[in-house]
Backbone bond lengths (Angstrom), bond angles and torsions (degrees), N, CA, C in turn:
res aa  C-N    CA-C-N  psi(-1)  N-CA   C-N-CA  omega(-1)  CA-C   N-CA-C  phi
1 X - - - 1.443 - - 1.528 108.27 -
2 X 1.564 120.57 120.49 1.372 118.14 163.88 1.538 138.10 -78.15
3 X 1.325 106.10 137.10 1.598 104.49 -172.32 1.463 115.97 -19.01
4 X 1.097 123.17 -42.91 1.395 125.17 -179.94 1.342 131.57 -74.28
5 X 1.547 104.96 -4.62 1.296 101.49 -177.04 1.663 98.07 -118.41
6 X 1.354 121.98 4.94 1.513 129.41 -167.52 2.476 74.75 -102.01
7 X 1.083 114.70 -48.76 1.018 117.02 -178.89 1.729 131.59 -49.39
8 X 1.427 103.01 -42.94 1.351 116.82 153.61 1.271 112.17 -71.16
9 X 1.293 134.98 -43.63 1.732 138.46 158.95 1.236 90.61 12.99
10 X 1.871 73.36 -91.54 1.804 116.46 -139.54 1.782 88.26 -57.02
11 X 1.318 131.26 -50.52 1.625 129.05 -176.37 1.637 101.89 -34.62
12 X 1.091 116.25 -63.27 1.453 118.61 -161.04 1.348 113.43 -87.21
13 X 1.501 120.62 -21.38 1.843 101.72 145.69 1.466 126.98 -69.77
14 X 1.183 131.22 -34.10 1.365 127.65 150.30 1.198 117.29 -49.00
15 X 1.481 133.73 -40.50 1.470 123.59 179.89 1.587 103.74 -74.35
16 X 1.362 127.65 -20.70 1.605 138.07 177.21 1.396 102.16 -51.43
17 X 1.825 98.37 -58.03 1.337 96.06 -158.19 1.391 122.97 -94.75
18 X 1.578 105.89 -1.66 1.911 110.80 164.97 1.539 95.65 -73.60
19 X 1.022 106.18 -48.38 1.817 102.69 -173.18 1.750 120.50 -50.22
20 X 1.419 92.22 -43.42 1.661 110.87 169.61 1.660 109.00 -65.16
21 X 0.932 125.97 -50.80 1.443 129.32 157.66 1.880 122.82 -31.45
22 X 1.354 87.57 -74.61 1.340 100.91 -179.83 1.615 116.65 -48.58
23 X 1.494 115.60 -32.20 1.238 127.32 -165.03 1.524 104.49 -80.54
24 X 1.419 106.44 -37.05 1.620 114.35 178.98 1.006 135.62 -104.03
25 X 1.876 115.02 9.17 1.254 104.77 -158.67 2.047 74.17 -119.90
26 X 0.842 111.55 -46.43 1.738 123.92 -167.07 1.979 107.37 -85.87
27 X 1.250 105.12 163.50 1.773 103.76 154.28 1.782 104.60 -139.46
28 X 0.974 109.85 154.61 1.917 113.08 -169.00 0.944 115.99 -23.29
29 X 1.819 113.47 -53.63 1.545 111.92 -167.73 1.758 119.24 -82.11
30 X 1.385 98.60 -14.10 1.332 95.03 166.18 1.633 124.39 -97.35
31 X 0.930 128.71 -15.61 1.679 155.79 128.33 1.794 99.80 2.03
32 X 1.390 74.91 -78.73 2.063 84.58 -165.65 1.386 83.14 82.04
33 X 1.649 99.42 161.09 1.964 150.63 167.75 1.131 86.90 -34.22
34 X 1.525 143.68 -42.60 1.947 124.91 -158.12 1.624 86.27 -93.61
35 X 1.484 123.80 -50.55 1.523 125.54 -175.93 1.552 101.72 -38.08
36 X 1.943 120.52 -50.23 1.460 74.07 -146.77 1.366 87.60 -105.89
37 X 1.683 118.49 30.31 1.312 103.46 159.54 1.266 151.51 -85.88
38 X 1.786 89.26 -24.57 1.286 121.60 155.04 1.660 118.19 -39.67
39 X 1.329 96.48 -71.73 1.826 100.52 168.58 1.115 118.85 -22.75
40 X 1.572 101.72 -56.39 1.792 93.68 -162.59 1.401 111.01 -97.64
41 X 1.407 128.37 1.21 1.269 137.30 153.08 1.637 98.80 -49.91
42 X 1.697 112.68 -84.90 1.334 113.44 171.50 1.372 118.17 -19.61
43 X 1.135 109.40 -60.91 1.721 101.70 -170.99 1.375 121.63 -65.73
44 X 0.964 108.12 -20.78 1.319 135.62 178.09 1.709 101.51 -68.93
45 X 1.008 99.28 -87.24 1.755 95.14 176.27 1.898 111.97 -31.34
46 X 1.099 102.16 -52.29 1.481 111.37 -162.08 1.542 110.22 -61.27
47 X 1.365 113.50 -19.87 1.435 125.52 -170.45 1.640 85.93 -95.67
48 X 1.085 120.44 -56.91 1.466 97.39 -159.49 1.816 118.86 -77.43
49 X 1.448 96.93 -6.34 1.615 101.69 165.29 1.262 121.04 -74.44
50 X 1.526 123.36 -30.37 1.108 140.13 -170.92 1.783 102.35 -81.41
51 X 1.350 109.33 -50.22 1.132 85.03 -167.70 1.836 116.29 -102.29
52 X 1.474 89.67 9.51 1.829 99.17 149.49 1.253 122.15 -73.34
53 X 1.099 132.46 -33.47 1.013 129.59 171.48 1.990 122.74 -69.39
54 X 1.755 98.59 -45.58 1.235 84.74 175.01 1.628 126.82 -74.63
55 X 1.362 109.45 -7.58 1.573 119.60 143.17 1.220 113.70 -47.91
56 X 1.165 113.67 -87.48 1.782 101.21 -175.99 1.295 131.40 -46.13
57 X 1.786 115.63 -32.10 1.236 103.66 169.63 1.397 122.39 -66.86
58 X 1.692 125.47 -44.08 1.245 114.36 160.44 1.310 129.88 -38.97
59 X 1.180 125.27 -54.91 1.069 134.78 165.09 1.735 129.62 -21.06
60 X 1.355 92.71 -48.25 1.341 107.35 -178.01 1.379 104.80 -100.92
61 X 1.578 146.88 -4.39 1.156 141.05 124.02 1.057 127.89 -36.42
62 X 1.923 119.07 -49.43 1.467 102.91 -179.19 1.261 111.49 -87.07
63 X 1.288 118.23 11.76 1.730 105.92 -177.72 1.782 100.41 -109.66
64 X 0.982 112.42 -11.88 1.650 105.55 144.64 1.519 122.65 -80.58
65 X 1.259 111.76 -19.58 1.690 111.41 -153.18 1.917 89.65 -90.24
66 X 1.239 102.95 -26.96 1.934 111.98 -169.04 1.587 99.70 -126.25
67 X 1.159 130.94 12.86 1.344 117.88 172.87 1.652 114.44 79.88
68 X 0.985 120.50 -5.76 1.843 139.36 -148.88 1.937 92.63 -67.97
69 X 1.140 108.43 120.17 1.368 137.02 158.35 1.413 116.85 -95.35
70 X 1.378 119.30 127.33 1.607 123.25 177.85 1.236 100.42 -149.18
71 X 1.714 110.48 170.43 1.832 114.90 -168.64 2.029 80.36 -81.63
72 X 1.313 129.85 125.46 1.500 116.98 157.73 1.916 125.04 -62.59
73 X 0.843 95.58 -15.73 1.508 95.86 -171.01 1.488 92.84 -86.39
74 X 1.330 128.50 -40.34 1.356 109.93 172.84 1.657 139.16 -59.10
75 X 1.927 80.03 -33.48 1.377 114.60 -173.59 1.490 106.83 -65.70
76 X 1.242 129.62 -64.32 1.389 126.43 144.08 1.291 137.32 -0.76
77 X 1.498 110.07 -77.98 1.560 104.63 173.87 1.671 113.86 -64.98
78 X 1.156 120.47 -35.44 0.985 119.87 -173.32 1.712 114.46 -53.52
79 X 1.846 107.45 -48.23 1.274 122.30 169.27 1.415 105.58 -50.12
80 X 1.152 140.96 -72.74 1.044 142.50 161.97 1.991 116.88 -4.25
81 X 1.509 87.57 -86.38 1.698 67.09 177.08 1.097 132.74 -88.81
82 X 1.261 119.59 23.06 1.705 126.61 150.72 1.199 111.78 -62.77
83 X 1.581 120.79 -46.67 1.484 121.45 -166.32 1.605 104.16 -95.75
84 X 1.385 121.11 -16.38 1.893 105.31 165.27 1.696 88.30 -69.45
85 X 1.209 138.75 -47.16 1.761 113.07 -167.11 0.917 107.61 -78.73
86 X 1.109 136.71 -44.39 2.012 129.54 178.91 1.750 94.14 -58.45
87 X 1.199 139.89 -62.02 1.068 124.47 -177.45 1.582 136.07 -63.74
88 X 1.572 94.15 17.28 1.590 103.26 -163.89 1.660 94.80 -112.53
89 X 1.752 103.95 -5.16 1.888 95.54 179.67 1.572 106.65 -95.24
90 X 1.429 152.16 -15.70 1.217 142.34 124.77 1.511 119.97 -16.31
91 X 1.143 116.60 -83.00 1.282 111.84 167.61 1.557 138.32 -25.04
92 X 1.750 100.72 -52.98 1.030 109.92 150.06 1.429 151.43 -21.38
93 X 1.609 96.98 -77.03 0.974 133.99 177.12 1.936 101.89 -67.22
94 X 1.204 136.31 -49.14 1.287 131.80 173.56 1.836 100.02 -58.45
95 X 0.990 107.79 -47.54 1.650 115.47 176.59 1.715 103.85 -39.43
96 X 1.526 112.90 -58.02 1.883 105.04 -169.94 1.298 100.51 -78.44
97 X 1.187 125.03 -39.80 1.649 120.52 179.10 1.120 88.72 -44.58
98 X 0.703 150.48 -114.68 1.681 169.90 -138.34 1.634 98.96 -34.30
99 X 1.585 120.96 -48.23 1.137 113.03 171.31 1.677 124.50 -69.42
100 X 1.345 107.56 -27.12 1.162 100.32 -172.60 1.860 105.72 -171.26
101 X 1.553 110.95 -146.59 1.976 111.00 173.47 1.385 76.69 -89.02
102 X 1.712 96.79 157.91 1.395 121.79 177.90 1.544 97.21 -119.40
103 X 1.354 147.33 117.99 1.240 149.20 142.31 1.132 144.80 -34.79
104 X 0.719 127.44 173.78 1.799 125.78 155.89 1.682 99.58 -71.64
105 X 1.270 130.00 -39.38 1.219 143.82 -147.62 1.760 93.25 -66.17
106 X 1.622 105.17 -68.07 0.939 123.17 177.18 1.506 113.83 -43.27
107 X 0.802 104.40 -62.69 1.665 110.54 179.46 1.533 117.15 -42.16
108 X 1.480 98.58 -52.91 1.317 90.20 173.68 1.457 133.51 -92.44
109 X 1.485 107.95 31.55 1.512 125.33 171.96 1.421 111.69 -108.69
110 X 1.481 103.52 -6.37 1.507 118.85 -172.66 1.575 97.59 -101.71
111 X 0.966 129.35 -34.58 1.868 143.61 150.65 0.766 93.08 -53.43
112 X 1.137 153.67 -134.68 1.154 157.28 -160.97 1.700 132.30 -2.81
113 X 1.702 100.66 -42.30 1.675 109.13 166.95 1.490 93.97 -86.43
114 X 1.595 138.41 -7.69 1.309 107.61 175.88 1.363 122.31 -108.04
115 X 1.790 104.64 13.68 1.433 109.40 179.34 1.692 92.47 -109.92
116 X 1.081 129.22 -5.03 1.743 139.98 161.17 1.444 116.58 -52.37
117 X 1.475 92.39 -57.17 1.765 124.34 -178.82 1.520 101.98 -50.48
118 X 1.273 101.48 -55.71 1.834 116.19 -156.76 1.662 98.60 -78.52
119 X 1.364 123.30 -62.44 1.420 115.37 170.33 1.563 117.46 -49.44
120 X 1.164 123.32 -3.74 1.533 127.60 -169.66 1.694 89.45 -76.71
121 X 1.939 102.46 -65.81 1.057 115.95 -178.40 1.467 129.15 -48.16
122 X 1.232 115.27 -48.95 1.708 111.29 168.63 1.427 116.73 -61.98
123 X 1.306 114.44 -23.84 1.479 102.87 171.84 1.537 132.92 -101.47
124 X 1.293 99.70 -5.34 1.555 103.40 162.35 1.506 117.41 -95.42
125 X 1.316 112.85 -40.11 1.303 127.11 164.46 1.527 129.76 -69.02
């Protein structure tokens, strides 16, 4: 395991365990505007460590599994902001629950801004 990925680790068990905190120690209305922002900051972090990583670990499966050579430093950032926008529709999505019923409708407007997001990224990036 490389420093960097023991580094995101340790980020996203700390973001586990403010989130785990927050969830058990408070409830919304006693929370207040910083309570439940905190949360979704936390969750927020925690999703996008998690699913940077399971980027990179795939990643580095198929480039043993197929031989696959790439520049990494590109490969990286790029991973990167794939997984802050894929990790930004959880959040989301806990965000309208919370406001209200979530649909099919919804859902698939949330598909839709996250296949927006992602084509943004391959083509600027």
């Amino acid at each position: 395991m490389s420093m960097g990925m023991k580094i995101i680790s340790f980020i996203a068990l700390v973001a586990l365990i403010l989130t785990a905190v927050i969830l058990n120690a408070t409830n919304p209305s006693s929370a207040g505007p910083f309570g439940i922002l905190a949360f979704f900051v936390c969750l927020y972090v925690l999703f996008i460590c998690l699913t940077y990583v399971v980027f990179l670990t795939s990643e580095r499966i198929a480039a043993k599994f197929f031989n696959f050579k790439n520049s990494r430093n590109e490969s990286k950032y790029k991973t990167y902001y794939y997984s802050t926008v894929i990790s930004l529709a959880p959040v989301i999505y806990v965000g309208m629950q919370s406001m209200g019923d979530v649909g099919i409708f919804e859902i698939l407007l949330l598909g839709v801004f996250e296949l927006l997001a992602c084509f943004f990224i391959h083509k600027r990036y």
